[in-house]
C-alpha positions as CSV (number, residue, x, y, z in Angstrom):
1,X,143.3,96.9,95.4
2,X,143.1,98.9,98.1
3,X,145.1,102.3,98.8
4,X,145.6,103.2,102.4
5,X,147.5,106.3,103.6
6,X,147.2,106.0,107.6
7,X,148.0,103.7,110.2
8,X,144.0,103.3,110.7
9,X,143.2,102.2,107.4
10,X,146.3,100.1,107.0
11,X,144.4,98.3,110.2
12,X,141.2,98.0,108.7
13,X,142.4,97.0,105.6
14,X,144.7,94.0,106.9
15,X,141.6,93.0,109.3
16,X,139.6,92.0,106.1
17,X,142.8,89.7,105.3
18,X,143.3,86.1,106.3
19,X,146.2,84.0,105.7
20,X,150.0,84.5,105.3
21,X,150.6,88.3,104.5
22,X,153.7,88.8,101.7
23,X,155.1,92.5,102.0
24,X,157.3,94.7,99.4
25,X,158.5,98.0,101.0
26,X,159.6,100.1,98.3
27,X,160.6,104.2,97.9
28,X,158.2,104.3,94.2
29,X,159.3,105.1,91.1
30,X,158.8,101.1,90.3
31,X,160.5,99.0,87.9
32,X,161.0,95.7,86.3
33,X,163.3,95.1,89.7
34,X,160.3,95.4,92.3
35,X,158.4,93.9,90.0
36,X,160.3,90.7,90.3
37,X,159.7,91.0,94.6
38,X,155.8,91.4,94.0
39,X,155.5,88.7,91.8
40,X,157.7,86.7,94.1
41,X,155.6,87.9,97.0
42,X,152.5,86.9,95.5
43,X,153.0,83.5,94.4
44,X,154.0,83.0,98.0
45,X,151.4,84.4,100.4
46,X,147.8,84.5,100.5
47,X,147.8,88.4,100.6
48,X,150.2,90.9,99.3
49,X,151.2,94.5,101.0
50,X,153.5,96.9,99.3
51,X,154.5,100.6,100.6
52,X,155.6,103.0,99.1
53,X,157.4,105.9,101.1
54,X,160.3,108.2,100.4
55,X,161.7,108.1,103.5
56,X,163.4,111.3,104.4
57,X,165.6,109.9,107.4
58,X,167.6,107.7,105.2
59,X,168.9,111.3,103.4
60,X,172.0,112.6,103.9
61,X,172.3,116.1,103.6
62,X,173.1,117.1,99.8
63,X,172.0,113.9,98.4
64,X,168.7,113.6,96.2
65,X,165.7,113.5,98.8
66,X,163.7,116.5,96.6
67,X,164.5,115.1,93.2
68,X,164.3,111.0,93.9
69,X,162.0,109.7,91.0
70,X,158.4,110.2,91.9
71,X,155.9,108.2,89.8
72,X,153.1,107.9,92.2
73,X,150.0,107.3,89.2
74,X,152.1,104.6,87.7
75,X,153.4,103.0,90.4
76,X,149.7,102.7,91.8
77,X,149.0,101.4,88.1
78,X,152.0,98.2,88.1
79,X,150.3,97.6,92.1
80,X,146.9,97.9,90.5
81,X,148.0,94.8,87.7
82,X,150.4,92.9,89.6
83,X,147.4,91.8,92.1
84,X,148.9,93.8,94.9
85,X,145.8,93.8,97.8
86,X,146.7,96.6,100.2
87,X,148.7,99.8,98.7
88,X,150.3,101.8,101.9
89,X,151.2,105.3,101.0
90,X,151.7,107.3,104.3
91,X,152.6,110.6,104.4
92,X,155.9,111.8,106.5
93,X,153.3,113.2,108.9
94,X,151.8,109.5,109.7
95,X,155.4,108.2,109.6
96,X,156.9,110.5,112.0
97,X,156.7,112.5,115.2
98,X,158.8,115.1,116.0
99,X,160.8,114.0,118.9
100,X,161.3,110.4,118.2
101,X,163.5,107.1,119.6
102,X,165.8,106.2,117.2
103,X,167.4,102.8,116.0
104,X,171.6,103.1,115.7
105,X,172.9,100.8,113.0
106,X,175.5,98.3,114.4
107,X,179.2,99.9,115.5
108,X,180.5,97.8,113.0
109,X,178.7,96.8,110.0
110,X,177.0,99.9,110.3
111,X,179.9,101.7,109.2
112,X,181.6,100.2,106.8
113,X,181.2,100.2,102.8
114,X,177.9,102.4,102.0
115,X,177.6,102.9,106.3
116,X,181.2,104.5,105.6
117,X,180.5,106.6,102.7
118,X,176.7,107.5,103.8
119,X,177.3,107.8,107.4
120,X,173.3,107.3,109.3
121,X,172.0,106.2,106.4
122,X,171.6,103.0,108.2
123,X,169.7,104.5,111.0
124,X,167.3,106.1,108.9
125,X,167.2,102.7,106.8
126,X,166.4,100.9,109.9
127,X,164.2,102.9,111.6
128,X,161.8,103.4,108.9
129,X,161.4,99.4,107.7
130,X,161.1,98.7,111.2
131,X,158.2,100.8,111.4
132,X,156.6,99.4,107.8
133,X,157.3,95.8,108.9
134,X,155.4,96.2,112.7
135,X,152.5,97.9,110.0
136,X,152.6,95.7,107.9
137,X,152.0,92.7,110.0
138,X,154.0,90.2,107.3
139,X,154.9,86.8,107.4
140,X,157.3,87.2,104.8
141,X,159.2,90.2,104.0
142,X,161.2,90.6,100.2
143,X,164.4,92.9,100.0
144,X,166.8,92.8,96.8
145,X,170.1,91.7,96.9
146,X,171.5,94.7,95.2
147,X,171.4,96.3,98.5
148,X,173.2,93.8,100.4
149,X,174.5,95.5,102.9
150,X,171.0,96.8,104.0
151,X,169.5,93.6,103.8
152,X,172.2,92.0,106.1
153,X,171.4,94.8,108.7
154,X,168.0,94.3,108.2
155,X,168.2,90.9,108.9
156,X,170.5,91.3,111.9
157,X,167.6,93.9,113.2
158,X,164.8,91.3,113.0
159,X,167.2,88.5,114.6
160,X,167.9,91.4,117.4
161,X,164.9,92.5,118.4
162,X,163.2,89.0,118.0
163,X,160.6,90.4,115.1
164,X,158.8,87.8,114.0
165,X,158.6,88.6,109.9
166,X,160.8,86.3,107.9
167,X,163.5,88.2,105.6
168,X,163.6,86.8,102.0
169,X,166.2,88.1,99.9
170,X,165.7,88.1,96.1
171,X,168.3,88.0,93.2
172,X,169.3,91.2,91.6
173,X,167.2,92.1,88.3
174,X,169.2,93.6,85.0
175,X,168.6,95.3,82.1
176,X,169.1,93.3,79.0
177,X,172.8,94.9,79.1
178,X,173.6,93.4,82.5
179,X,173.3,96.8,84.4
180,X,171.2,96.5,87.5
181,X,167.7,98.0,87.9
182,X,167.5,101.1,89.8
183,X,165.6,103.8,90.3
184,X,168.6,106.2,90.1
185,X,169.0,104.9,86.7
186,X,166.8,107.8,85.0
187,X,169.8,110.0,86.0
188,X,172.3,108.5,83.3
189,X,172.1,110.7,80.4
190,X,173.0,109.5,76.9
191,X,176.5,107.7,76.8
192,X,176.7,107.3,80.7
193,X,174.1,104.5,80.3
194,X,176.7,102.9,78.2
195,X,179.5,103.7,80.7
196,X,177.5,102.6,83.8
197,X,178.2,98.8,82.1
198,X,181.6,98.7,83.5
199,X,180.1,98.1,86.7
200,X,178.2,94.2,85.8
201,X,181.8,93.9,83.3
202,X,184.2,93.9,86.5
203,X,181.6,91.4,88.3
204,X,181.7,89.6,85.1
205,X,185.3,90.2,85.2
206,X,185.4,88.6,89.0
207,X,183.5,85.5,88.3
208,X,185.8,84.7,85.2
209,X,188.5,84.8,87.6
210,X,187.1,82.6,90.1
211,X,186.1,80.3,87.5
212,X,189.4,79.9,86.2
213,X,190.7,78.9,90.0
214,X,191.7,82.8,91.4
215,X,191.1,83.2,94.8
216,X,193.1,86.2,95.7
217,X,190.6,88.7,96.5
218,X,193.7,91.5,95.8
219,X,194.1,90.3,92.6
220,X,190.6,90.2,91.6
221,X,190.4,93.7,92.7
222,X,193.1,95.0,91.1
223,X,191.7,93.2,87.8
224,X,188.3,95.0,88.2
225,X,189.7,98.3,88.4
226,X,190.8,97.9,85.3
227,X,187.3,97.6,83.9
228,X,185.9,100.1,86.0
229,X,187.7,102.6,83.5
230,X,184.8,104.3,82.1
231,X,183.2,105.1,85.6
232,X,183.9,109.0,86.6
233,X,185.3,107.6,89.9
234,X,185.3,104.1,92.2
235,X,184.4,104.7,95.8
236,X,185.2,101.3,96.1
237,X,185.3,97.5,95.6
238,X,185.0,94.8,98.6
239,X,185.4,91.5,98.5
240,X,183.6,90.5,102.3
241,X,182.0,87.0,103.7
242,X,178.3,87.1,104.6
243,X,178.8,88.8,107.8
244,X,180.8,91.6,105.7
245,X,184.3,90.8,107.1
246,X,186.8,91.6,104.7
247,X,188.9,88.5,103.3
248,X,191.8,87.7,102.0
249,X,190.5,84.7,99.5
250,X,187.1,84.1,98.2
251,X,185.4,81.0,100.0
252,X,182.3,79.8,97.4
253,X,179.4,80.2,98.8
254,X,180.0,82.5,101.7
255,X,181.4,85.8,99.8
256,X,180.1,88.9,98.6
257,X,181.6,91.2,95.9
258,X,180.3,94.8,96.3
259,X,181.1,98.3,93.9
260,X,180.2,101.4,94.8
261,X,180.8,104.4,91.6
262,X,179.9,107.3,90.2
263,X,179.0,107.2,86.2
264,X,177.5,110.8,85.9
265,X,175.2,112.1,88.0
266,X,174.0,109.4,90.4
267,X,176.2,106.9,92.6
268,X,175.5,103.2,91.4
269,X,175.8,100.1,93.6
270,X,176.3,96.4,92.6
271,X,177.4,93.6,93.5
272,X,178.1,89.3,92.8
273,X,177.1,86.8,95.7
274,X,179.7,84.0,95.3
């Protein structure tokens, strides 16, 4: 493996590759959930990129920039054993210039749900995996599904601006408990990791419901609230299509279930593709 912190060596590092190019961007602090998107990445391409960058412009102001979960010698350790080829870990320096063009999430979409609650997140989101993909050079790009509303605007970007990097999107990884992998997970303290678990329950909860025949996306809100008890508050719960319009009944195979709460100290996202 190779570990490359500027645009140059990034170059001379992909020149020595041939063949389809498989890349994982990723903030660090790796777990089992990027795990599962370099092993994916691996057994499809011929070479395999991953970055890892906490990117600053994706911050709002107050939130966790200075204290995001940095494990740079193990991360470059799970990189080192998963067969990752080209390691790209660029300072903010190498990133960014001061005086920069910026990309604008969409008017819309951009604006809604996390775009709502975080507002530019988006644009910093975008403007940095736009950058890592042009690096990168990859045939084939892998995002988590946890993040779905980023990897919808990320998709939209490429299909925008005619990129040519195929977007694979890659099922949401748990914990033997059914709470989703995250980095922010290190910040649930004691009984708040056993609180965070009403989050998968009212996805749980959801799919029951939709099982049994309910398609009134009211009523299965109203029902997940219910089990969302034991979180310190709900910011919210949507029940969208794939292009994240809100509806009024769940249509299988084109709908989304997102929550968005607060079990302690960090903010936890998740969500049920129907």
């Amino acid at each position: 493996m190779v570990i490359v912190q500027t645009i140059e060596a990034l170059e001379e590092a992909k020149n020595a590759l041939t063949g389809s190019i498989g890349f994982v961007p990723t903030m660090g602090a790796l777990h089992k959930g990027h795990l599962a998107l370099i092993q994916q990445a691996k057994q499809e391409n011929d070479h395999l990129i991953v970055s890892i960058f906490v990117n600053p412009t994706q911050f709002l102001e107050g939130e966790d920039l200075d204290a995001y979960p940095r494990k740079e010698e193990a991360d470059i350790k799970i990189c080192k054993l998963a067969g990752v080829d080209i390691l790209f870990m660029p300072t903010i320096d190498v990133m960014y210039e001061e005086d920069e063009l910026c990309i604008g999430a969409p008017a819309v979409r951009g604006y809604i749900l996390e775009g709502e609650k975080r507002p530019g997140h988006f644009d910093g989101m975008l403007q940095v995996v736009m950058k890592l993909l042009n690096l990168s050079g990859a045939t084939n790009a892998y995002f988590g599904k946890k993040d779905a509303q980023q990897l919808a605007l990320i998709t939209q970007m490429v299909k925008n601006y005619f990129m040519d990097v195929n977007i694979i999107p890659c099922n949401i990884v748990r914990d033997d408990n059914g709470l989703a992998l995250s980095s922010r997970n290190v910040y649930l303290e004691g009984e708040e990791k056993t609180r965070a678990l009403c989050i998968s329950r009212s996805l749980k909860r959801a799919t029951n419901m939709i099982i049994a025949g309910e398609r009134n996306t009211e009523v299965i809100k109203k029902e997940m609230l219910s089990v969302l008890e034991d979180a310190d508050q709900v910011e919210y719960i949507a029940i969208v299509d794939r292009e994240f319009n809100a509806v009024d009944n769940v249509e299988i195979g084109n709908t989304i279930i997102l929550v968005a709460a607060w079990v302690g100290k960090p903010r936890l996202i998740d969500n049920l593709w129907i």
